[in-house]
ROTORTI-140848 format. One line per 8 residues: number of its first residue (from 1); their letters; for each residue z, x, y of C-alpha. Coordinates in Angstrom, 2 decimals. Last residue first. Example, Ala and Ser with C-alpha at 12.3 -4.5 7.8 and 13.67 -1.06 7.14 Angstrom:
BEGIN
2	SA	7.14:13.67:-1.06  7.80:12.30:-4.50 .
END
This chain:
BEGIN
422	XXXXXXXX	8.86:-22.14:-23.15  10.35:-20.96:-20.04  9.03:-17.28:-20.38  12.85:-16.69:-21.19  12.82:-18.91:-24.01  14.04:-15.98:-26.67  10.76:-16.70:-28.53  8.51:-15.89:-25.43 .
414	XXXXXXXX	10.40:-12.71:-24.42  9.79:-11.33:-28.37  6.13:-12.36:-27.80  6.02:-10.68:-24.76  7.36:-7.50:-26.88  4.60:-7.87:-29.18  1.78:-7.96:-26.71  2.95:-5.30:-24.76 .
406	XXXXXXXX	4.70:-4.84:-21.38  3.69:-2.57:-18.95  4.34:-4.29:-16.06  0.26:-5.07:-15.43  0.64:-6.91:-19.53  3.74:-8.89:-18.03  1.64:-9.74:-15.01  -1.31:-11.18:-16.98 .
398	XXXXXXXX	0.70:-12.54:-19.47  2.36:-14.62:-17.37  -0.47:-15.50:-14.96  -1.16:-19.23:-15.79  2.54:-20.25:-15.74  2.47:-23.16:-13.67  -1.58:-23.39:-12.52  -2.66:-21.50:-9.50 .
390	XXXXXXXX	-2.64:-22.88:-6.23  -7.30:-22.40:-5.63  -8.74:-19.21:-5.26  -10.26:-16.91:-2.84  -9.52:-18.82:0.41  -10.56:-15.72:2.64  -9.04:-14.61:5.95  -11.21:-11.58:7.39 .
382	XXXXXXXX	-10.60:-8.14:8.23  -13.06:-7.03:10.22  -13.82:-10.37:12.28  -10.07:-11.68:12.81  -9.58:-15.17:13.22  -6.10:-17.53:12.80  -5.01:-20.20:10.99  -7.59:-19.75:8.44 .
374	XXXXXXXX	-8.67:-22.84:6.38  -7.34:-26.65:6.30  -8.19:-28.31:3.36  -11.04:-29.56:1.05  -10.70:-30.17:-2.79  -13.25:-29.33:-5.17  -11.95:-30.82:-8.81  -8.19:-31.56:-9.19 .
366	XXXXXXXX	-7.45:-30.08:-12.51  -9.59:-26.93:-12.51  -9.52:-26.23:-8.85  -12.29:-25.78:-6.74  -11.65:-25.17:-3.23  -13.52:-25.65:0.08  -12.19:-24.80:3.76  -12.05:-26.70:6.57 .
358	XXXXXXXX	-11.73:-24.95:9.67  -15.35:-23.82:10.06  -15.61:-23.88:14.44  -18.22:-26.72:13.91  -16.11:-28.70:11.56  -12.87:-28.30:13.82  -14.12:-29.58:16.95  -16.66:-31.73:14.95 .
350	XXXXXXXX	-13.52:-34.11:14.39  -14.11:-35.77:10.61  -11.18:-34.18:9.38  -8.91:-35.09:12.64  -9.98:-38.64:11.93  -8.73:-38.66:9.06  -5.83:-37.63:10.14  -5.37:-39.80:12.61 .
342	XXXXXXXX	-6.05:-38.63:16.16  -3.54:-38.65:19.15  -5.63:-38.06:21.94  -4.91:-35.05:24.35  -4.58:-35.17:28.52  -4.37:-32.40:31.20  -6.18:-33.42:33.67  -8.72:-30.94:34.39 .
334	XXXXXXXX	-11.54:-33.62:35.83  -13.71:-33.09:33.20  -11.48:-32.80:30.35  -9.95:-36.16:31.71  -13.46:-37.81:31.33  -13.63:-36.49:27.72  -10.14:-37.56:26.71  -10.75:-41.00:28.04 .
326	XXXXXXXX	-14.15:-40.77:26.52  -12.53:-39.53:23.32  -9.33:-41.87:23.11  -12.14:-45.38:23.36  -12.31:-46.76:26.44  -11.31:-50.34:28.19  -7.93:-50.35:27.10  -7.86:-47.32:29.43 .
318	XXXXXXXX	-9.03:-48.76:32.84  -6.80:-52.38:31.86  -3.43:-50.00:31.39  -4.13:-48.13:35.26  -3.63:-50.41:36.96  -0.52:-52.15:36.08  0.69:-48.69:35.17  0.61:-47.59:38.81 .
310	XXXXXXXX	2.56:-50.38:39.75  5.07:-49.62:37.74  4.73:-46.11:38.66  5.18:-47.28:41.84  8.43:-49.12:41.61  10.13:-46.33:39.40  8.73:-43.04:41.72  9.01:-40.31:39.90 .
302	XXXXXXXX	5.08:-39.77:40.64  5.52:-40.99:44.45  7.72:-38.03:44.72  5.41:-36.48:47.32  3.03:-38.91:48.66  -0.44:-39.45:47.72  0.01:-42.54:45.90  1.64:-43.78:49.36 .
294	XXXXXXXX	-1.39:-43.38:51.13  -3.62:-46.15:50.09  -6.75:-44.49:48.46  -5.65:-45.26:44.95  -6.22:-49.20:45.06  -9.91:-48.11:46.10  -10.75:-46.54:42.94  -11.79:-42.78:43.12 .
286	XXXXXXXX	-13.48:-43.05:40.07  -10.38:-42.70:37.70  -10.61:-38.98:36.31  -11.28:-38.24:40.04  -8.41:-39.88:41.44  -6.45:-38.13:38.90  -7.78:-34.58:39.71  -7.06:-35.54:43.53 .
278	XXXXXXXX	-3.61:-36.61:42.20  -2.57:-33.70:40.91  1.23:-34.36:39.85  -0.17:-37.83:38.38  -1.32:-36.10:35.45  1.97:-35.12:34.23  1.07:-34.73:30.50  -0.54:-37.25:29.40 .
270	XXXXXXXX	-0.79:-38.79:26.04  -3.89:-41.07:23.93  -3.49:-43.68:21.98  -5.73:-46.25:19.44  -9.42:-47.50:19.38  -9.44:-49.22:22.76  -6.61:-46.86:24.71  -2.77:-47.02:24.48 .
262	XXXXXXXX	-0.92:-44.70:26.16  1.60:-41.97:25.38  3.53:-40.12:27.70  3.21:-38.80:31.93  0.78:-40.72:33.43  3.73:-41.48:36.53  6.73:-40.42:35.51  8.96:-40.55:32.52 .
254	XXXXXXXX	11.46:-43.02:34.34  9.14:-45.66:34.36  9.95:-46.28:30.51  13.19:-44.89:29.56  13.80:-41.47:29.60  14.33:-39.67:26.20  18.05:-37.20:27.12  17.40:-33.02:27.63 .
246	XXXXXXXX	21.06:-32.66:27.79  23.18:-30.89:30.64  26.31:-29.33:29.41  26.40:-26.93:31.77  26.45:-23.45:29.93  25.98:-24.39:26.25  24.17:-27.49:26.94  21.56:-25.84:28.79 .
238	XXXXXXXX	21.42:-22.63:26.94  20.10:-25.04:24.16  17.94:-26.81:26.19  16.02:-23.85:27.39  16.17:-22.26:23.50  14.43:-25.67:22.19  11.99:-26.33:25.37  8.77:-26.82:22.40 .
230	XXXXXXXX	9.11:-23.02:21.89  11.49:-21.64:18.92  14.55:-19.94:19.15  16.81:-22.73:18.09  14.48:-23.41:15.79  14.06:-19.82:14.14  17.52:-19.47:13.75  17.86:-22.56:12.05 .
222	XXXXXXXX	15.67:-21.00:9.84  17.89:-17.74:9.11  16.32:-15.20:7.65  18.59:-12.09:6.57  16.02:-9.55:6.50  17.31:-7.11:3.89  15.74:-3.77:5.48  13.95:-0.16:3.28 .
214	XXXXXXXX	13.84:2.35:5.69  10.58:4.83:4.20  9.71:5.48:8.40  6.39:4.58:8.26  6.12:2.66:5.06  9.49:0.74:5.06  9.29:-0.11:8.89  5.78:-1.61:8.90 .
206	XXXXXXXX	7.12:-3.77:5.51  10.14:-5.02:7.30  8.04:-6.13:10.26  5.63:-7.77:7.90  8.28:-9.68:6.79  9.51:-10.47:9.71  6.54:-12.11:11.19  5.94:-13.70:7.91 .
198	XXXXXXXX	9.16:-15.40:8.66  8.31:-17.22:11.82  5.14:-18.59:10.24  7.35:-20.18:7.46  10.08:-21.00:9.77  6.36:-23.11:11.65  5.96:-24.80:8.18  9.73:-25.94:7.68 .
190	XXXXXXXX	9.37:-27.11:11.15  6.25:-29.25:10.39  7.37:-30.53:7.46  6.05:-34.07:8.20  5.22:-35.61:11.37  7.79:-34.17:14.56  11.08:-35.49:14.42  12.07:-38.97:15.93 .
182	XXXXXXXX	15.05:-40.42:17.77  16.51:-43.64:16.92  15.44:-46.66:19.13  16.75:-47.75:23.11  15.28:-44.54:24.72  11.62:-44.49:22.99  11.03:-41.18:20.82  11.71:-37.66:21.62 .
174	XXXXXXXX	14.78:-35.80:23.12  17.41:-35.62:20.49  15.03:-34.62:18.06  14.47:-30.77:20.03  15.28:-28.64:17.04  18.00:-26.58:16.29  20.40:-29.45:13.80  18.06:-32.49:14.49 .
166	XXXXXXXX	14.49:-30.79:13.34  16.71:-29.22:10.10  18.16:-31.81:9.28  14.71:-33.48:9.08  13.01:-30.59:7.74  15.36:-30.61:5.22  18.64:-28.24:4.55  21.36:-27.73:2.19 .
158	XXXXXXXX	24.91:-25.82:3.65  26.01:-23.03:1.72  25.39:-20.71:4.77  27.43:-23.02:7.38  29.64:-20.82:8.80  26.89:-18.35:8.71  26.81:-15.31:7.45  24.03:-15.37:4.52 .
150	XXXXXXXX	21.77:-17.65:6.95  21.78:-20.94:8.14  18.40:-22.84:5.93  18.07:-19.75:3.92  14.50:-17.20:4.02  15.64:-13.97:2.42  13.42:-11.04:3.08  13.31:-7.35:0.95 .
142	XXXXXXXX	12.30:-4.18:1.95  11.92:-1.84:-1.20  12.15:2.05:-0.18  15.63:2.52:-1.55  15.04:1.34:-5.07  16.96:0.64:-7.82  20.20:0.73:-5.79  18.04:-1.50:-2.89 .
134	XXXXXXXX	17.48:-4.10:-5.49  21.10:-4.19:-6.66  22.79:-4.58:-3.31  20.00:-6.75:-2.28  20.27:-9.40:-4.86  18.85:-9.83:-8.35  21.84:-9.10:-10.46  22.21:-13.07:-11.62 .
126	XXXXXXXX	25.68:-13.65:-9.16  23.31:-11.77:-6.26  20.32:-14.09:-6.97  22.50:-16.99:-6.52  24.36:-15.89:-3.27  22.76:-17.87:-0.67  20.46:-20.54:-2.21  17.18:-18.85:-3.29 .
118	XXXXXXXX	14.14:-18.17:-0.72  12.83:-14.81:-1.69  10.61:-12.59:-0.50  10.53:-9.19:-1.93  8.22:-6.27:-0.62  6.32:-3.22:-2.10  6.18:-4.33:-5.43  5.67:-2.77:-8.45 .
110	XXXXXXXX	9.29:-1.44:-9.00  10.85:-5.33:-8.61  8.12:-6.50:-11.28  9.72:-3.50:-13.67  13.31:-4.63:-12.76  12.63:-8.20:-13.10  10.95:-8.05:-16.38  13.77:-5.90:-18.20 .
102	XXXXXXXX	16.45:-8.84:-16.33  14.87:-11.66:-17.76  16.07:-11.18:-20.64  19.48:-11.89:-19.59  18.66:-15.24:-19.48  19.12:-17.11:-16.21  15.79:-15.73:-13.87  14.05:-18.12:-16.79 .
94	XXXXXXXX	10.47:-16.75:-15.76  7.14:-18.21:-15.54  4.34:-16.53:-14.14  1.73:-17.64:-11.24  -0.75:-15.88:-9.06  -1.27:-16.50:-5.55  -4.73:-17.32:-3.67  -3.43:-20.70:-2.81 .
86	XXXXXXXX	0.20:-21.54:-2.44  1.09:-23.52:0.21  -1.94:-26.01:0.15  -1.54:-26.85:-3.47  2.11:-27.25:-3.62  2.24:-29.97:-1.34  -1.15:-31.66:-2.96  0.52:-31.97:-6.16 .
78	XXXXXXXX	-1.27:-32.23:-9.15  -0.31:-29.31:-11.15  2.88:-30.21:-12.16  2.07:-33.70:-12.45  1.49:-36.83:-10.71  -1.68:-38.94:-10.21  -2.42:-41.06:-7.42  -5.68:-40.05:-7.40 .
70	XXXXXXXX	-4.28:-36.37:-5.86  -0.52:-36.80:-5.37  1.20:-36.44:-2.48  3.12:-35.79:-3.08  6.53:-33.91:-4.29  6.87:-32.56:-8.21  5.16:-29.18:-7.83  7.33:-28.65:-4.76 .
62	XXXXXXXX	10.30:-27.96:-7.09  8.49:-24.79:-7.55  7.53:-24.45:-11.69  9.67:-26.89:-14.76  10.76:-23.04:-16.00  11.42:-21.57:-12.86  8.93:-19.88:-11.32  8.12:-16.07:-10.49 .
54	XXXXXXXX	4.65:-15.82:-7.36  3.31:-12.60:-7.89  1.43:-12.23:-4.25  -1.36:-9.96:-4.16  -1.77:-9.33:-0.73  -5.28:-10.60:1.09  -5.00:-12.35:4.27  -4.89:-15.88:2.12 .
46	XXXXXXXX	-1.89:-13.86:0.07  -0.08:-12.34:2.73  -0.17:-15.98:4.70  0.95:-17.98:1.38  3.71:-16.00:1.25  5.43:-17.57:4.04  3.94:-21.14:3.51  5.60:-20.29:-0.23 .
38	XXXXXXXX	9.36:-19.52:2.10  9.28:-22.76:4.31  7.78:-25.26:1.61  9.51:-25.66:-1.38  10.58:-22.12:-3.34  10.26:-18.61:-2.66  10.60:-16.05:-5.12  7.29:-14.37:-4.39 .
30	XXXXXXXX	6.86:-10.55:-4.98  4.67:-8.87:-2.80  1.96:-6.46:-3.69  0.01:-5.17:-0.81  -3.41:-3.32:-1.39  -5.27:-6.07:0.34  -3.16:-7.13:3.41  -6.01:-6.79:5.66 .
22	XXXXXXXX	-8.34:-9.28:3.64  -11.02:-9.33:0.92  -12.38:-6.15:2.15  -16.06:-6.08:2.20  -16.60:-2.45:2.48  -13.43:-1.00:4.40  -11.92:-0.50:7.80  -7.97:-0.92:8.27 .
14	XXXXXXXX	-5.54:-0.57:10.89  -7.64:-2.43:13.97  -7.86:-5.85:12.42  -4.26:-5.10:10.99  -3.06:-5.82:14.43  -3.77:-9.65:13.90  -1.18:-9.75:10.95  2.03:-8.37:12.91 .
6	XXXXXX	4.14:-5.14:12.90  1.34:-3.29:11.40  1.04:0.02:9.36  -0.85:-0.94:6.31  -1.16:1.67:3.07  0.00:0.00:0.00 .
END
């Protein structure tokens, strides 16, 4: 392994090669990540080229049994969670309970050249697979653990979800309609953007173990991450922690003028403080002759509850009257800053994304050629490649035993004591 980066878009300048299949190629990191936070965090050395050994639990990732499900169909391979977060990763099973398991561990632990692992706090220490023992095999291994609090937290046995998680360091408190419950953002959004967050520090582990031969436990916290995180999360925080002020969901009028979510003909679109600018709003509009009185023009008349009242009253009839992309296409124009709120089918069939090569193609040998969203990023000399589909539970085993050095007898032997997980 040869890469000297802090970060995955600096490796576009590191390395030159024929036809590489990505800037991590070389890398071999060993995936004990489970769900969605720690694979997502794998997932980006593998797609950028690592070979990522990805050890399972006899059943597989727990994600292998949460939807959705492709047809409607469950099983271990049919999950479209697991699917996405682990493509271009290779799969063996392993009973991390049975002492067995320990030969296998030691020889995949002396092939890598970083661990990731996502475990509750303490269990891999209690089986002989923590940091203390890695690092007294070898002092050169970096390894990452990814846990909801971290390992010194008051809260460090504490169980997280994205929900939890999104109303523990996240900004929850502040979104949604005043008089109903708060909302999170769609999905596992936060558990994806930890994910991001964590590849950051893996790769910052790895720099530091090949340049200077310091191998690091990264002790990951995700809440961490959110507090730290953009969307006004670390502003608020020091906020309430030195004043007491919260961020609270204004009601109605109170969010200024053009400043949420609207509905439009075919569904909603949101503004962003468009009435701040009013000469770009007047614009957007057509220069209607109810905005040429003065008092629109004022200052404060966007925090204004009477006017923006008014203003809606107005305003509501011009936008039921267009669909979200000719409202979105007329604000574009004017530089009013505006978005609409697409479906997600209808963020599939956006040519945005289609003409740019988003989507990317896989075939997979129980679900058939399934399309999903490609690189998250583009570098031209060392590209992001989709080069196979989530792999099967299991369908490396003997693959990786054989690369360990293990032979055909002796994975027998590990087969018959159940530590392969069958």
């Amino acid at each position: 392994m040869r890469l000297p980066s802090l970060c995955f878009s600096a490796a576009l300048t590191l390395r030159r090669m024929p036809d590489p299949i990505g800037p991590l190629d070389g890398v071999t990191v060993l995936d004990l990540t489970e769900h969605v936070a720690g694979p997502y965090c794998t997932k980006l050395f593998a797609d950028f080229g690592a070979d990522v050994i990805k050890v399972e639990p006899p059943g597989g990732d727990p994600s292998r049994s949460v939807g959705p499900w492709y047809q409607g169909i469950s099983g271990p391979d049919r999950s479209g969670t697991f699917f996405y977060f682990n493509t271009n990763k290779r799969s063996m099973v392993l009973d991390l309970e049975r002492q067995e398991a320990r030969a296998v561990m030691e020889r995949l632990f002396r092939r890598a050249d970083i661990v990731i692992e996502s475990q509750p706090v303490s269990r891999l220490d209690s089986l002989g697979f923590g940091w203390e023992q890695v690092s007294s095999l070898r002092d050169d291994l970096p390894m990452v653990s990814i846990t909801p609090f971290g390992h010194d937290s008051p809260y460090r046995d504490y169980k997280v979800s994205d929900l939890v998680l999104y109303g523990f360091a996240g900004e929850m408190y502040s979104i949604g309609v005043q008089d109903r419950e708060p909302v999170k953002m769609y999905g596992t959004a936060s558990l994806v953007e930890c994910g991001s967050a964590a590849a950051a520090a893996a790769m910052g582990a790895l720099t530091s173990a090949e340049l200077q031969g310091i191998a690091q436990h990264v002790d990951f916290a995700m809440a961490d991450a959110q507090f730290n995180g953009v969307d006004r999360r670390h502003a608020t925080t020091m906020g309430w922690e030195y004043a007491g002020r919260k961020s609270l969901r204004a009601p109605g009028p109170a969010a200024g003028m053009l400043s949420g979510v609207y509905p439009c003909a075919d569904g909603y679109v949101e503004f962003s403080g468009a009435a701040i600018r009013v000469p770009r709003l007047d614009e957007m509009l057509g220069s209607p002759e109810w905005l040429q009185e003065e008092k629109w023009w004022r200052p404060g008349a966007s925090v204004n509850p009477a006017l923006v009242e008014e203003f809606n009253a107005h305003f509501l009839p011009w936008a039921l009257e267009r669909t979200k992309r000719e409202i979105w296409a007329e604000a574009r124009e004017a530089k009013v800053l505006c978005g609409p709120l697409f479906s997600v089918d209808e963020l599939f069939e956006d040519t945005h994304f289609s003409d740019r090569g988003f989507w990317a193609t896989s075939n997979h040998e129980e679900l058939g050629e399934v399309q999903i969203p490609g690189r998250p990023f583009m570098m031209s000399a060392s590209p992001w490649s989709l080069r196979t589909p989530a792999p099967k539970l299991g369908a490396h085993t003997d693959e990786v035993l054989l690369e360990c050095g293990f032979g055909s007898s002796e994975i027998g032997d590990l087969r018959a004591t159940g530590a392969l997980g069958e």
